[in-house]
N, C-alpha and C positions, 0 to 999 in steps of 0.2 A: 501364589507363593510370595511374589512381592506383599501384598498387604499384613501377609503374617508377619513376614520377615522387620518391614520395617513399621506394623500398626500404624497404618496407612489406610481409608477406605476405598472402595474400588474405583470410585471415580477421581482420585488422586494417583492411585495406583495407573490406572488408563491414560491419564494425563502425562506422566512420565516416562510411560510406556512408548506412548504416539511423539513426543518430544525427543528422547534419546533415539528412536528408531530416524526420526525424521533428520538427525544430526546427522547419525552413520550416511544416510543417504545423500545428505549433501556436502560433506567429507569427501565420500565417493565422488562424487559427479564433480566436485572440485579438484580432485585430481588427476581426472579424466583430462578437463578442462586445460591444465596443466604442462599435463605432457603431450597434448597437442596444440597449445599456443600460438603456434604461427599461424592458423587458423583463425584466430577470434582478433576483433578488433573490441569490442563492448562487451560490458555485461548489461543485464535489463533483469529492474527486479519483477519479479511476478506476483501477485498479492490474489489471494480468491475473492471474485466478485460475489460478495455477501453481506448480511448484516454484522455478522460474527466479525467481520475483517476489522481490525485493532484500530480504533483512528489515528490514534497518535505513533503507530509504530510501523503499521502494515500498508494501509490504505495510503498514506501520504508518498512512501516509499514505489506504491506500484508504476510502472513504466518510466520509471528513473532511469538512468545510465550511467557505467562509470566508465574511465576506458582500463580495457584487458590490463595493458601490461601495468599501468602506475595508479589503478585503482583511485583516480581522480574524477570527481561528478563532473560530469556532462551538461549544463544548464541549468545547474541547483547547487545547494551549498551541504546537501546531507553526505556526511559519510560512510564510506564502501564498510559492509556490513554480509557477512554470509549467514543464512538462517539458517536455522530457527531464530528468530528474535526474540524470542518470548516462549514461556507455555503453553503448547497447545498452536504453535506456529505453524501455517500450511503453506507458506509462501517459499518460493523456491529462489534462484539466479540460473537466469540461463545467460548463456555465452549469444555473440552475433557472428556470425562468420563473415568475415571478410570478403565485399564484393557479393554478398549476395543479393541485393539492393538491384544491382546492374544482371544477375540471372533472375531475379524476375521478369525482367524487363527486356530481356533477350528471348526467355522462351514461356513469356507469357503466363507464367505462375501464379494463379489466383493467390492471396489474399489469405493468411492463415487464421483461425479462428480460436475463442479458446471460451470455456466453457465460466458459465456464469448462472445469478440463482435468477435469471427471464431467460435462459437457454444461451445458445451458441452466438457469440459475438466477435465483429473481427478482433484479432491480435494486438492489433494497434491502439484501440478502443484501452485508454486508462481509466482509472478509478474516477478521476475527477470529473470525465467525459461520461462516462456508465452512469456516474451518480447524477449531474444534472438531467438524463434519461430516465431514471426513478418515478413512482408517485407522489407526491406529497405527503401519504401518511407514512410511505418507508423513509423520507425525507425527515420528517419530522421525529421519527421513530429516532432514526440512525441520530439527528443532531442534538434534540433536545427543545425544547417549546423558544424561546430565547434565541438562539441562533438560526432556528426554519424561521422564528419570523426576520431577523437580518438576512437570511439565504433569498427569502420569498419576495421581500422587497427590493432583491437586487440592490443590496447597498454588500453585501459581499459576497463572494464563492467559497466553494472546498476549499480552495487551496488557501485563502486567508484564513482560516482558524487555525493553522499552524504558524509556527515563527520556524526562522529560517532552517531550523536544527532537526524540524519537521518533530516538536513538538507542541498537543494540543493548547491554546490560547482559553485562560479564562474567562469567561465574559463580563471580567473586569480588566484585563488587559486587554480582550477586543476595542472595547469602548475605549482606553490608551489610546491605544496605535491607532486606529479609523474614526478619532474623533469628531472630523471634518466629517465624514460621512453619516455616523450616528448622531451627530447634531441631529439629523432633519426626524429622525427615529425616536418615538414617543419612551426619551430614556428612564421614564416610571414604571415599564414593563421591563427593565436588565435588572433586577435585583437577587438574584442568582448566582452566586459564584461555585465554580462546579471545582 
């Protein structure tokens, strides 16, 4: 009915679908969140470990932390954001409960895990961490020819192709900002700007 209604095709139609359903859902779970407050100290974002995972919106965002009550980042400079982020968003915010850090630790609670595209990985395990675990050609895939080879030579990681606002760096601002380091980088192969 959607496509009729707004002459739409069905995979635009699905995209809107999976998006506003996804909103409701963390609507909900936010004011869940909410009215039990005194419960949570953090939020931590959740990003699906995938190729699909958005570089500049999702992936950079994953295992970030804001705190509960004043929605201030935890170790980073991105701002507190509830998703859907985008179109087609699958990434969530879950809350940390308070002191749960110290029940693990009291009654020995394994280590929670969470689902990824090479299977089950611990929870803790963020995008930047997962992705250096990758192969090379998902490496390559996920970055672009020009950045796997910056990635590959270790002159920089995930987490530099962003700037601080946790958005993507072109690899004409890369070459900017890590000049020092691209010096030694054969820069007749950066002619690319994405």
């Amino acid at each position: 009915r959607l496509q009729n209604r707004f002459k739409i095709n069905a995979k635009n139609a699905d995209s809107i679908i999976l998006t506003a359903t996804s909103t409701i859902a963390n609507n909900i779970r936010e004011s869940v969140y909410q009215e039990n407050s005194s419960l949570f100290s953090e939020y931590v974002h959740v990003s699906v470990l995938d190729s699909r995972t958005t570089k500049n919106i999702c992936a950079i965002r994953d295992g970030k932390r804001w705190d509960f009550a004043t929605k201030k980042p935890i170790n980073h400079n991105l701002p507190f954001r509830v998703p859907p982020l985008h179109i087609n968003c699958r990434s969530t915010l879950l809350p940390i409960v308070k002191g749960f850090k110290e029940l693990e630790k009291e009654f020995n609670i394994p280590e929670a895990t969470r689902a990824s595209l090479t299977g089950q990985v611990p929870q803790s395990l963020d995008f930047k961490d997962w992705f250096d675990k990758q192969s090379n050609d998902f490496k390559y895939d996920y970055l672009g020819k020009e950045r796997f080879d910056l990635y590959k030579k270790n002159k920089l990681n995930f987490v530099d192709f962003f700037n601080n606002k946790g958005n993507y760096l072109t690899v004409k601002e890369l070459k900017a900002k890590y000049e020092a380091f691209i010096i030694c980088y054969n820069t007749s192969s950066i002619n690319n700007v994405y």
